[in-house]
N, C-alpha and C positions, 0 to 999 in steps of 0.2 A: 227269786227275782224273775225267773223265766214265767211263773204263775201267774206273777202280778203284770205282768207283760201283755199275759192271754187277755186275763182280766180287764186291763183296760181298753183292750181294742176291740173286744167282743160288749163292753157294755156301749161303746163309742158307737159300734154298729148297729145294737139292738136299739140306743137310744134316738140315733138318725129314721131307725125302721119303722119306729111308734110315732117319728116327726111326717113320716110319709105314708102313714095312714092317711093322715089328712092332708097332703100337699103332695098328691100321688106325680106328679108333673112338672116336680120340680127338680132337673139334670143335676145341678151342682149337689144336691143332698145325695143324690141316688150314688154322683161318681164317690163322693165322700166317703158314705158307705160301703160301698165295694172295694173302695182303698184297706180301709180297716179291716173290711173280711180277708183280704188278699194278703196283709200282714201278720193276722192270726195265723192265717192256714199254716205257713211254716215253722212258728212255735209250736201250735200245739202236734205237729208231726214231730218236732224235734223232743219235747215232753211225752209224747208217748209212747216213740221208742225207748226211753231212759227208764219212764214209771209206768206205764200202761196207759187204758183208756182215761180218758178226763170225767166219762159222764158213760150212762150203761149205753146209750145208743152209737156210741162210740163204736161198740162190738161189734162183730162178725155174727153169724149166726148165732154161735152158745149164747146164751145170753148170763150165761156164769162161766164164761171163759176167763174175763177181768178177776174176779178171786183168785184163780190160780199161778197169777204173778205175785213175785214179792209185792210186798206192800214200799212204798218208801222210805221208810223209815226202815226196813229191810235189807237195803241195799248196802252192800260193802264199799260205794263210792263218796256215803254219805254219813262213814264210819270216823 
């Protein structure tokens, strides 16, 4: 549930971002926008403490630091 959470708020905001390519000027798309970024941001912190990064850029330096957690399906919370 918390996935599909991410999921729709990050397509909601990449969708408005591809509207403002071309309507670079328009305030109410932009605050829209940033509303849904501002709501991801805390799922996906609260998911990536539970299961790791979302995506490899996610990471810290290592850039195979993400392998070294469980995987999800891994986890004894989800047993």
């Amino acid at each position: 549930m918390l996935l599909k959470k991410i999921s729709t708020y990050k397509f909601a905001a990449l969708d408005l971002q591809l509207y403002l390519d071309t309507h670079p000027d328009d305030e109410d798309t932009i605050n829209k926008m940033n509303m849904f970024k501002e709501k991801a941001a805390p799922l996906v912190e609260k998911y990536e403490r539970k299961y790791g990064p979302l995506t490899k850029s996610e990471t810290e330096m290592n850039n195979w630091s993400w392998i070294k957690a469980p995987w999800p399906w891994e986890s004894e919370d989800d047993c």
